[in-house]
C-alpha positions, 0 to 999 in steps of 0.5 A: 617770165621774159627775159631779154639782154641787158648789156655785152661788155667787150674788152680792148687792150689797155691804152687803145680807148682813147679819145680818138678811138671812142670818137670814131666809134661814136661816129660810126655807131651813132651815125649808122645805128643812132646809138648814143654814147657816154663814158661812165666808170665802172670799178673805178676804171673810164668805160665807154657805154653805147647806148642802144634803148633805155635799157640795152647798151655794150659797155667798152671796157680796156682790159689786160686780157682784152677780147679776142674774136678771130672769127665771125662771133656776133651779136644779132641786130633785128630789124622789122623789114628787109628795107630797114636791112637794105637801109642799114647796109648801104649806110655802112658802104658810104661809111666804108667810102669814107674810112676803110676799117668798116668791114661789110660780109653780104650774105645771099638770103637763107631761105627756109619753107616758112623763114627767109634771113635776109642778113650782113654782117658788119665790124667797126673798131669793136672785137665783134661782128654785128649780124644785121637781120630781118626774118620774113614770113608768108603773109599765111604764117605768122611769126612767133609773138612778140615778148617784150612789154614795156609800160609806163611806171 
């Protein structure tokens, strides 16, 4: 049986998910990664859902205990090359340019026999960081299959 993720929810404290924060949000997130947005209300509370595919989102719900991720906690974004990775990186430092509270780490590539990471992370007004990644093979190797099948209903 496959499995895949649904959703992530993260939570914010009470007040912050106003129509200024979710604009700014909208715009970097939609504009970088193409995410759509909606609000939506989940257990009669306004939410706000980034819409990554049909069937992949992360809920932004307020919260009296909101999240806290002082760290590096992450959520993986893999792309299919290390151009879609470059791609993506050098959209977020014109981003940066225009609004410092995008946070960049550029990573040195890890390098394994059979596996190079080629990654960044970057946060944006959410409680988490986004590990932005490709994983390459020697073209002898191939890389486990892919699983996920969609199919017209």
């Amino acid at each position: 049986m496959a499995m895949r993720f649904n959703h992530m929810e993260l939570t914010f404290p009470e007040g912050t998910l106003d129509e200024t924060a979710r604009a700014d949000i909208d715009a970097f997130y939609g504009g970088v990664f193409g995410w759509n947005a909606t609000d939506t209300e989940v257990v009669n509370q306004r939410c706000h859902l980034l819409l990554v595919d049909e069937g992949q989102f992360i809920l932004l719900a307020e919260s009296p205990k909101p999240m806290q991720s002082p760290g590096y906690d992450h959520l993986g974004l893999l792309q299919e090359t290390r151009g879609d990775v470059d791609h993506l990186l050098e959209q977020c430092r014109r981003y940066q340019e225009k609004d410092g509270r995008v946070q960049i780490k550029e990573y040195q590539d890890l390098v394994y026999p059979n596996l190079t990471v080629h990654a960044f992370y970057v946060k944006y007004l959410l409680p988490i960081w986004f590990d932005v990644q490709c994983m390459e093979r020697p073209d002898d190797i191939t890389g486990p299959p892919k699983a996920w099948k969609y199919v017209d209903a």
